[in-house]
N, CA, C and O atoms as a MOPAC input file, in Angstrom:
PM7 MOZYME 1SCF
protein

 N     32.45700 1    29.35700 1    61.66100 1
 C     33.65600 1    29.86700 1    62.30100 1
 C     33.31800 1    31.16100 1    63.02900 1
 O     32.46100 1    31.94000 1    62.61200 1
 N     33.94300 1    31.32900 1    63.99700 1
 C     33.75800 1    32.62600 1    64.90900 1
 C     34.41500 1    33.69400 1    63.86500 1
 O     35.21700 1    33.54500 1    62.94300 1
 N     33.68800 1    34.92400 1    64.43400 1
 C     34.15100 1    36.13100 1    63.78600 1
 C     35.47100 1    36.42400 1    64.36500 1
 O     35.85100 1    35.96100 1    65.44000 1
 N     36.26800 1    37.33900 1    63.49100 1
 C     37.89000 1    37.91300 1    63.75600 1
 C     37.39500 1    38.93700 1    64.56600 1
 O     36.43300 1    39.55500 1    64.11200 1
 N     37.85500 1    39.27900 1    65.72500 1
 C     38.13100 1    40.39500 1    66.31200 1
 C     38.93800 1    41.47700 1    65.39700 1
 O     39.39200 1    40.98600 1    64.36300 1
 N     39.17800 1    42.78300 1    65.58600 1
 C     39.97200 1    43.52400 1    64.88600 1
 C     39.82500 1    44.01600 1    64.22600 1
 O     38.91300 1    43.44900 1    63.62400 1
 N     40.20600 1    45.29700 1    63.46800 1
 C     40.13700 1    46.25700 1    62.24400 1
 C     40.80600 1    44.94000 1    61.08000 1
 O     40.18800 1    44.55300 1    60.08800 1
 N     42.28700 1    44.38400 1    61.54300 1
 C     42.52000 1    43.43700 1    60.05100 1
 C     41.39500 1    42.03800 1    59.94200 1
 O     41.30400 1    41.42500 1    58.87900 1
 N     40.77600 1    41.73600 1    60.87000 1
 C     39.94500 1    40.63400 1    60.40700 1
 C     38.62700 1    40.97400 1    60.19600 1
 O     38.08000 1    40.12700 1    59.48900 1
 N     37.76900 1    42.03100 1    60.58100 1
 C     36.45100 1    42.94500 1    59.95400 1
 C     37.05200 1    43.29400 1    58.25000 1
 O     36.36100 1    42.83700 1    57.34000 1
 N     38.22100 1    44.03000 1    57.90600 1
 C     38.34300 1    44.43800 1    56.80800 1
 C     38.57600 1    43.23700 1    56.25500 1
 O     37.79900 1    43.04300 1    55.32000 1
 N     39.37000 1    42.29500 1    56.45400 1
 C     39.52300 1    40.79900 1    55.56400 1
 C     38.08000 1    40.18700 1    54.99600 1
 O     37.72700 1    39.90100 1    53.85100 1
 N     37.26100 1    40.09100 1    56.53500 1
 C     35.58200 1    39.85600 1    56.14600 1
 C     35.21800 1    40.22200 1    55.06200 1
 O     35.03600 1    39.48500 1    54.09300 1
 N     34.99200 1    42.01100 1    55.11900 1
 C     34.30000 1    42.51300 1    53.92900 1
 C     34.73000 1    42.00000 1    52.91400 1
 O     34.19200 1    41.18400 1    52.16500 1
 N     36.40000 1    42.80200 1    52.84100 1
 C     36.99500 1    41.83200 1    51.08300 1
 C     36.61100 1    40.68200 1    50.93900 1
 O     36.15300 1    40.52500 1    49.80700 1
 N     36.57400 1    39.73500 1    51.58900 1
 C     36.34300 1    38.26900 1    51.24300 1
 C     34.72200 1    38.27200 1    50.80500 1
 O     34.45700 1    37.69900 1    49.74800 1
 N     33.92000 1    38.72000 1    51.35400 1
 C     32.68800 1    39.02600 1    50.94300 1
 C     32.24700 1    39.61900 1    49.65400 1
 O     31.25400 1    39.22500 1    49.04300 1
 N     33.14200 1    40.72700 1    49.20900 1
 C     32.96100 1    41.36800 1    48.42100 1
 C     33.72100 1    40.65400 1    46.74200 1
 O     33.35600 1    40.93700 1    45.60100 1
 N     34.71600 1    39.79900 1    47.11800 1
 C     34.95600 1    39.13200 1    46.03300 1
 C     34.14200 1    37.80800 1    45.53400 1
 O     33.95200 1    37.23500 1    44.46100 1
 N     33.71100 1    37.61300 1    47.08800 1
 C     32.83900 1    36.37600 1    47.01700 1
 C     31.38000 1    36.58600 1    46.14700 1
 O     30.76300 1    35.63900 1    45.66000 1
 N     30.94500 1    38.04100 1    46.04800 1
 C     29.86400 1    38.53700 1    45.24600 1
 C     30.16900 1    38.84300 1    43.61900 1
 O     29.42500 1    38.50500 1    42.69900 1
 N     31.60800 1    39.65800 1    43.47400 1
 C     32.29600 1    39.79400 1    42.57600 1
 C     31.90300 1    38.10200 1    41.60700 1
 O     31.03300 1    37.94800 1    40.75100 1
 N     32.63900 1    37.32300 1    42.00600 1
 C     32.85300 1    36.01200 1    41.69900 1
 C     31.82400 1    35.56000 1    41.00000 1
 O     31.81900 1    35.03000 1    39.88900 1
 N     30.92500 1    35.81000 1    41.74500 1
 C     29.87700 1    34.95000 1    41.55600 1
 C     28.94400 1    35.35400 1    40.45100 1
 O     28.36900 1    34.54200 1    39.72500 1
 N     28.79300 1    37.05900 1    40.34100 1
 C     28.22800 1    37.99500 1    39.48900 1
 C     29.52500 1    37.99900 1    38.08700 1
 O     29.14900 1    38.71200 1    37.15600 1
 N     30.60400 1    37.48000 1    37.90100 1
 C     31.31400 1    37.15100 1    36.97100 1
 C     31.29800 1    35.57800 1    36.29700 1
 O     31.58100 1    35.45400 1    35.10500 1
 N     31.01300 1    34.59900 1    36.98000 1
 C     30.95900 1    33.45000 1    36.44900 1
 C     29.11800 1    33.25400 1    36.00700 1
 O     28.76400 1    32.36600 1    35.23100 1
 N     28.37600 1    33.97900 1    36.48400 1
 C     27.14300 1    33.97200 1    36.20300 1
 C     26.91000 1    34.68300 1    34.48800 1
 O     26.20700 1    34.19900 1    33.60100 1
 N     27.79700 1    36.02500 1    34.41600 1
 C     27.69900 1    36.62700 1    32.81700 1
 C     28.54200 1    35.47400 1    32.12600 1
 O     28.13100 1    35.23600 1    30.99000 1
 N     29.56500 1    34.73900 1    32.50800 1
 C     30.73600 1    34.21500 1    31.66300 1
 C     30.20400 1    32.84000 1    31.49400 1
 O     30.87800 1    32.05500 1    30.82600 1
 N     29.06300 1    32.44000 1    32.02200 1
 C     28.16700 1    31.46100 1    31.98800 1
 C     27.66100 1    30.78600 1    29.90900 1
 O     28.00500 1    30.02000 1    29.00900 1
 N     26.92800 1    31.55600 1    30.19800 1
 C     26.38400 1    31.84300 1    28.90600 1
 C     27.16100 1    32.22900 1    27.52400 1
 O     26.83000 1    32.27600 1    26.33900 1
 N     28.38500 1    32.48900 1    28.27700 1
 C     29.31800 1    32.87300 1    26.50900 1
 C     30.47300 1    31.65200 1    26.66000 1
 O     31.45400 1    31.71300 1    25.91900 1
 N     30.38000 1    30.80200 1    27.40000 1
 C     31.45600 1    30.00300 1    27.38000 1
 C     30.86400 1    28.41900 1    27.61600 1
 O     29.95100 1    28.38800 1    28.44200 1
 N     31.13200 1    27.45900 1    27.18700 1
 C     30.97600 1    26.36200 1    27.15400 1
 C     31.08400 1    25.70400 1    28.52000 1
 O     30.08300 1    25.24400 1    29.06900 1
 N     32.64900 1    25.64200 1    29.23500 1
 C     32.77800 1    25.65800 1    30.77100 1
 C     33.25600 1    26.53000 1    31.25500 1
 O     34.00500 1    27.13100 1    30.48500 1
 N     33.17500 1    27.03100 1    32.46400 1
 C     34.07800 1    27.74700 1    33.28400 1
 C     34.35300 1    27.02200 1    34.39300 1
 O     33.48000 1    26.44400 1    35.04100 1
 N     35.54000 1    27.01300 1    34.66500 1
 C     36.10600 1    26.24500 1    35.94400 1
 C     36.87500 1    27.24100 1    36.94300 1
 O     37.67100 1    28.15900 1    36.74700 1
 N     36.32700 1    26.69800 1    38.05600 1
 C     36.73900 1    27.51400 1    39.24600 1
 C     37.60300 1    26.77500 1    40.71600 1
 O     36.93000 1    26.29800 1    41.63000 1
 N     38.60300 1    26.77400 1    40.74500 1
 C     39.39400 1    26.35100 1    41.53600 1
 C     39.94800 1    26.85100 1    42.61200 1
 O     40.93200 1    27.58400 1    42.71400 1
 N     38.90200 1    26.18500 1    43.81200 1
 C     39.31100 1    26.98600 1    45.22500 1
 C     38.89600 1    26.09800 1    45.78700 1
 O     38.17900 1    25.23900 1    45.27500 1
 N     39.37400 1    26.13200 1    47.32200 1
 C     39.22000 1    25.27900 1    48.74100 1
 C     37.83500 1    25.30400 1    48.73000 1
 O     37.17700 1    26.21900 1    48.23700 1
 N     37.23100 1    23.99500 1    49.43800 1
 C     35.45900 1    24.23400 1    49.81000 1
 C     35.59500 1    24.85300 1    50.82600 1
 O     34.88800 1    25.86000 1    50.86800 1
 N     36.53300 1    24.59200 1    52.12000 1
 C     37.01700 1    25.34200 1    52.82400 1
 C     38.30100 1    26.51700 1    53.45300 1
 O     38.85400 1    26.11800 1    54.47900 1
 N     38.61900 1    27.42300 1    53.09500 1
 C     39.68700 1    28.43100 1    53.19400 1
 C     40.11100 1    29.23800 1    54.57100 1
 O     39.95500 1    30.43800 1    54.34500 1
 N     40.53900 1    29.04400 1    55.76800 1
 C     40.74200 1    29.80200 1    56.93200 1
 C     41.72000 1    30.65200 1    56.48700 1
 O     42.08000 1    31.34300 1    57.44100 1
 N     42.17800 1    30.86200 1    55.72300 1
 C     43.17100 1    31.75000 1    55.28500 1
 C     42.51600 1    33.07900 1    55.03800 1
 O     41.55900 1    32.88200 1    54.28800 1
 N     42.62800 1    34.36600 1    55.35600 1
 C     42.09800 1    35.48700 1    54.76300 1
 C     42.60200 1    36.28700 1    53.55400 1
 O     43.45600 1    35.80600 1    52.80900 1
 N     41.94200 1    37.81600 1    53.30400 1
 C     42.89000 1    38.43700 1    52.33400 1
 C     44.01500 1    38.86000 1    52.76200 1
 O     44.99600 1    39.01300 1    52.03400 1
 N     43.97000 1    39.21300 1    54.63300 1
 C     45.34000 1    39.91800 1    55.33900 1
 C     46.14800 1    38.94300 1    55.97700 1
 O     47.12200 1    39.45900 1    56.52500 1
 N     46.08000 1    37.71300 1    56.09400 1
 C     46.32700 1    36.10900 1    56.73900 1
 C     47.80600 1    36.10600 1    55.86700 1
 O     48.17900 1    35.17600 1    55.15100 1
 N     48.48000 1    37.26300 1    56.08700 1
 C     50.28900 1    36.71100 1    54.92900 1
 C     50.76000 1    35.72700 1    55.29100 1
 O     51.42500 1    34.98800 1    54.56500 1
 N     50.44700 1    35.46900 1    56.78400 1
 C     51.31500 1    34.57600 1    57.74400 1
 C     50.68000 1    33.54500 1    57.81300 1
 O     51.36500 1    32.76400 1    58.47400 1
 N     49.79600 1    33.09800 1    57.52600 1
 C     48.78400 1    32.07400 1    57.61600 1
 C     47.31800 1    31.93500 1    58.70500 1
 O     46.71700 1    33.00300 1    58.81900 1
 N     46.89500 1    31.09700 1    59.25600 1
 C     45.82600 1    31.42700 1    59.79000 1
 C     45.68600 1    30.06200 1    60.63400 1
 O     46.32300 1    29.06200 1    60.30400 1
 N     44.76000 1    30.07600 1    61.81400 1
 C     44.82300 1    28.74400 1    62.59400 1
 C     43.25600 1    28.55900 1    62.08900 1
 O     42.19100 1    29.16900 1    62.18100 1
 N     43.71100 1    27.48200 1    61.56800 1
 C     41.83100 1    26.33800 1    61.06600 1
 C     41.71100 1    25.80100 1    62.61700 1
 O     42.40400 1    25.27800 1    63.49000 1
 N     40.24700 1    26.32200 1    62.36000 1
 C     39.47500 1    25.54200 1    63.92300 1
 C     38.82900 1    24.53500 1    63.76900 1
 O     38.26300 1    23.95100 1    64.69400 1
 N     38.80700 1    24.02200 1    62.06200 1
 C     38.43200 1    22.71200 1    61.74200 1
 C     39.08800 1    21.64600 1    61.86900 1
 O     38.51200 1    20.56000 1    61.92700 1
 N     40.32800 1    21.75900 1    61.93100 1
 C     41.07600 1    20.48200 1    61.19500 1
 C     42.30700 1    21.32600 1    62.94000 1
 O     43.43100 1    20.83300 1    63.03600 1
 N     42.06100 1    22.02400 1    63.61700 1
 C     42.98600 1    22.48700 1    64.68800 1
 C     44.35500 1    22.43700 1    64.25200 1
 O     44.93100 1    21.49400 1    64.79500 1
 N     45.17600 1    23.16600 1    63.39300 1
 C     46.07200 1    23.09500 1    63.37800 1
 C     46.04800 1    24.84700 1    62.56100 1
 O     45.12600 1    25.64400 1    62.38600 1
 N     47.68900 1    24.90000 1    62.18100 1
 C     47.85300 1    26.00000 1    62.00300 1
 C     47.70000 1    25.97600 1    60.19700 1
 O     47.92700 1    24.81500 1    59.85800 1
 N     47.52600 1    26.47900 1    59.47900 1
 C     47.79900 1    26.29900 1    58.18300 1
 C     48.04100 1    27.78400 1    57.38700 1
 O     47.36400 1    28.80200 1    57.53200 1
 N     49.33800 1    27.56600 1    56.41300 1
 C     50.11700 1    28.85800 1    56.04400 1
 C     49.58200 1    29.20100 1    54.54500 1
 O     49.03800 1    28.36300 1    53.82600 1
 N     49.74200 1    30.12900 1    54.29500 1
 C     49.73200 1    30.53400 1    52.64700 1
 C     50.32200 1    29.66800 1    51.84100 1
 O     49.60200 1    28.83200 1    51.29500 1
 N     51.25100 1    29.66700 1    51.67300 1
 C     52.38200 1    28.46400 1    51.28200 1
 C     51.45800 1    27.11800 1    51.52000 1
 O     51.70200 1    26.28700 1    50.64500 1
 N     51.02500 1    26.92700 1    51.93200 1
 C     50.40200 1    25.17200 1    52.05600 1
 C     48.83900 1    25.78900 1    51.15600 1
 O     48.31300 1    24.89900 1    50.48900 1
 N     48.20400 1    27.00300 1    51.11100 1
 C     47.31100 1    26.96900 1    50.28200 1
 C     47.46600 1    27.03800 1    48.79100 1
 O     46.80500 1    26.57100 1    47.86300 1
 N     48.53100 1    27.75400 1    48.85800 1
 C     48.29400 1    27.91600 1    46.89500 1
 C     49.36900 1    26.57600 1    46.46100 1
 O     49.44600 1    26.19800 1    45.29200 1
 N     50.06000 1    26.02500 1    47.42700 1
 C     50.25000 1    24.80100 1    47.34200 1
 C     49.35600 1    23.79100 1    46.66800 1
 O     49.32100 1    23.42900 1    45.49200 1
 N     48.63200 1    23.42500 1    47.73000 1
 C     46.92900 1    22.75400 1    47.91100 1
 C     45.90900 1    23.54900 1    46.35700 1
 O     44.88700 1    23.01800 1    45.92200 1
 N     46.20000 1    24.18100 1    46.07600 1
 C     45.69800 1    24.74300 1    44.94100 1
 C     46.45100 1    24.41900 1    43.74100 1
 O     45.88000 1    23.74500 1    42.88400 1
 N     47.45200 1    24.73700 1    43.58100 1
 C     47.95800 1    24.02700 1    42.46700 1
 C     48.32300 1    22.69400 1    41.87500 1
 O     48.66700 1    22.36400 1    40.74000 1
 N     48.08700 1    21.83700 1    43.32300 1
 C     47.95500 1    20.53100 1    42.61400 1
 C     46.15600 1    19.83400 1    42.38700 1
 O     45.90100 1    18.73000 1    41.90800 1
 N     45.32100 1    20.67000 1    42.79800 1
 C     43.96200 1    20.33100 1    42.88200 1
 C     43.74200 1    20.86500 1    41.22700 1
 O     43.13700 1    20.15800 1    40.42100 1
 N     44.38700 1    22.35400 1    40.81900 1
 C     44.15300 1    22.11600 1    39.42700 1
 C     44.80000 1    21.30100 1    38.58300 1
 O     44.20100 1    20.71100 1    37.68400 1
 N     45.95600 1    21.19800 1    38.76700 1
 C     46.98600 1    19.87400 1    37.97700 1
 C     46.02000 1    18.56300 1    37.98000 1
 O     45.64600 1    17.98900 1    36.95700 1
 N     45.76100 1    18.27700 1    39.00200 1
 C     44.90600 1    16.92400 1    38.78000 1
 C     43.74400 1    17.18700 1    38.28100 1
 O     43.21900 1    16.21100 1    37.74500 1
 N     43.04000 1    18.32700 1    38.25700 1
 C     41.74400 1    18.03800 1    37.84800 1
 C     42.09300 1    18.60300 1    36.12900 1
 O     41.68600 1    17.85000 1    35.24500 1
 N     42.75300 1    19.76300 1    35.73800 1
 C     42.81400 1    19.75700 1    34.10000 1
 C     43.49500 1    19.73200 1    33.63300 1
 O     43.19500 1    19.88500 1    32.44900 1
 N     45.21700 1    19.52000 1    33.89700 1
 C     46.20900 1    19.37200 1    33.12100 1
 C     46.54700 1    18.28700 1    33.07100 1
 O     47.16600 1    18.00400 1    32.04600 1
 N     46.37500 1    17.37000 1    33.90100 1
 C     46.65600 1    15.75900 1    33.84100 1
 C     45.39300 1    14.96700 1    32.61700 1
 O     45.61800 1    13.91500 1    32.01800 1
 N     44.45200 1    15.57000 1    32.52200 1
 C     43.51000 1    15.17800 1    31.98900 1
 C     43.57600 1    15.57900 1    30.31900 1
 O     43.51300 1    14.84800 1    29.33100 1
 N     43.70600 1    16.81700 1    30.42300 1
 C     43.63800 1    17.40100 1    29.22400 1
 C     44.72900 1    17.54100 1    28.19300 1
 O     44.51800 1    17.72100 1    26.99400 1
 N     46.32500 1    17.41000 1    28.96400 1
 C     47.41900 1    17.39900 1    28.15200 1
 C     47.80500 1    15.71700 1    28.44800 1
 O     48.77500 1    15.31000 1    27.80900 1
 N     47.25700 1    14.91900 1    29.18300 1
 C     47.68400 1    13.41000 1    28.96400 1
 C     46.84000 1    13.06500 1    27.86700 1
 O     47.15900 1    12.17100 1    27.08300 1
 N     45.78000 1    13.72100 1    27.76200 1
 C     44.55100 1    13.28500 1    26.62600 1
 C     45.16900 1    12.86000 1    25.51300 1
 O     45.42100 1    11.80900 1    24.92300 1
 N     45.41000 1    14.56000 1    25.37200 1
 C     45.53900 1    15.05700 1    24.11500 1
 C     47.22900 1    14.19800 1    23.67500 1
 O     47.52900 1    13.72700 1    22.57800 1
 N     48.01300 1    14.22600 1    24.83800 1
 C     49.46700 1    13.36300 1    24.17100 1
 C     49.11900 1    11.90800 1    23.80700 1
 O     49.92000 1    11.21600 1    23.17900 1
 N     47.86500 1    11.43000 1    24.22300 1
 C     47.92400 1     9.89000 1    23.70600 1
 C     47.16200 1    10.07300 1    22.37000 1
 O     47.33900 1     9.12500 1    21.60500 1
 N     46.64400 1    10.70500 1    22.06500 1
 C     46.17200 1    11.32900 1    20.76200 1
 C     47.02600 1    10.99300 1    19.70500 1
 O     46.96900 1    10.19100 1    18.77200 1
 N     48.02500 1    12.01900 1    20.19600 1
 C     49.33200 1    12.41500 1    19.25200 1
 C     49.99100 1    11.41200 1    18.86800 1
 O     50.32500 1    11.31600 1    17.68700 1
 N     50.27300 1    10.57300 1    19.68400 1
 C     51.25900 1     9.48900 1    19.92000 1
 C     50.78600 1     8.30700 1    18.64800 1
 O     51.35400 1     7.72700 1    17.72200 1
 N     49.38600 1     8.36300 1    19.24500 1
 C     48.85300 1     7.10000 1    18.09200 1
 C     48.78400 1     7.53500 1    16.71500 1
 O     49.10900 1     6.75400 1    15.82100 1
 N     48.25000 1     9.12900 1    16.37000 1
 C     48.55100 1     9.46600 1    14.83700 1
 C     49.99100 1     9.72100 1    14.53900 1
 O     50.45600 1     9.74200 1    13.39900 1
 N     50.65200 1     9.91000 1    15.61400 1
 C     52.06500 1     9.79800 1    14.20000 1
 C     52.47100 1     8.24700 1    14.42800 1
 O     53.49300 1     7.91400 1    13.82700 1
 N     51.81100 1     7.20700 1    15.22800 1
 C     52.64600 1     6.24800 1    14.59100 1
 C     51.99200 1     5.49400 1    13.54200 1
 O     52.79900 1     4.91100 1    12.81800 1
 N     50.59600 1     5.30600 1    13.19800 1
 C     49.79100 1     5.10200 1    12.33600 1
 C     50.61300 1     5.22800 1    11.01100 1
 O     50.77100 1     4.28400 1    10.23600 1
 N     51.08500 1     6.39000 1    10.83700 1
 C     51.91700 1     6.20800 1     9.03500 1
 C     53.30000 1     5.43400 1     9.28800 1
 O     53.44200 1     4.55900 1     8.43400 1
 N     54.05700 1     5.47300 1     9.93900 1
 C     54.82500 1     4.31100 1     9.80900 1
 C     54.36200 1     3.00600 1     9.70600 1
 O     55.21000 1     2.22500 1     9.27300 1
 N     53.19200 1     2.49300 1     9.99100 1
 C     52.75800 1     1.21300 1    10.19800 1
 C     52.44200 1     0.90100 1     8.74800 1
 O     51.61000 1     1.58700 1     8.15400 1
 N     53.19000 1    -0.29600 1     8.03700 1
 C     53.47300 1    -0.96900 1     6.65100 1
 C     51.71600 1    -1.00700 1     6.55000 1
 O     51.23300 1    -0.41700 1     5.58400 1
 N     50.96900 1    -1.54100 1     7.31500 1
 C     49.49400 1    -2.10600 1     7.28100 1
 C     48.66500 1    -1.15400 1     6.48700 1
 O     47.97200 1    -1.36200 1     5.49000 1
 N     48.95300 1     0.20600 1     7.32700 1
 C     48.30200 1     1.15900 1     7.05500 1
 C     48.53700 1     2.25700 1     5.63500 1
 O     48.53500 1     3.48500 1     5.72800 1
 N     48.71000 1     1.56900 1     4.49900 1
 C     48.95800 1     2.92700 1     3.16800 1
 C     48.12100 1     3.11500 1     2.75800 1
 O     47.14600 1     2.38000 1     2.91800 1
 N     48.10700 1     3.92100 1     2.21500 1
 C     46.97300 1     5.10100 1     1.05500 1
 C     47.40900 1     4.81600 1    -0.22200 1
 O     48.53300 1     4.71100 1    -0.71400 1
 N     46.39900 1     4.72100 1    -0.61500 1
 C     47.07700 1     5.35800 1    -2.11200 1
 C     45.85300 1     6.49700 1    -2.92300 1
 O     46.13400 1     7.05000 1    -3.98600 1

């Protein structure tokens, strides 16, 4: 992508740069003390840190708003770990409590 002209799209650069190092130097320590870490973001983002209003993608040529990103973000995590992990876990549930009602199944 072409560079932003401007004091707000040079300063957006840096920040975006600078979290983009942040990020990366945080999931690298949080690596090693955690089993997974999951990270949920666009492969691609035209949106900046100063972009309130949204931003025109020169990929896909159209205009695209804030509102359509954290949009686009919250259902990319819904599908990838809450559909997974709380449908899991409810079919789990479902089958141990009906297991003791079932005549078949007693203890003694």
């Amino acid at each position: 992508a072409a560079r932003r002209a401007g004091l707000k799209g040079r300063a957006g650069e840096y920040v975006r740069a600078a979290e983009t190092a942040a990020l990366a130097d945080a999931l690298r320590l949080a690596g090693g003390r955690f089993d997974g870490v999951f990270v949920v973001r666009p492969a691609h983002n035209p949106v900046g840190p100063y972009d309130f209003g949204g931003a025109y993608d020169e990929r896909s040529d159209r205009w695209q708003s804030l509102d359509e990103l954290v949009h686009r973000g919250y259902e990319d995590a819904y599908r990838q770990f809450i559909e997974p992990v709380v449908g899991g876990s409810g079919d789990g549930l479902a089958v141990g409590a009906a297991a003791p009602s079932d005549p078949t199944s007693r203890t003694r």
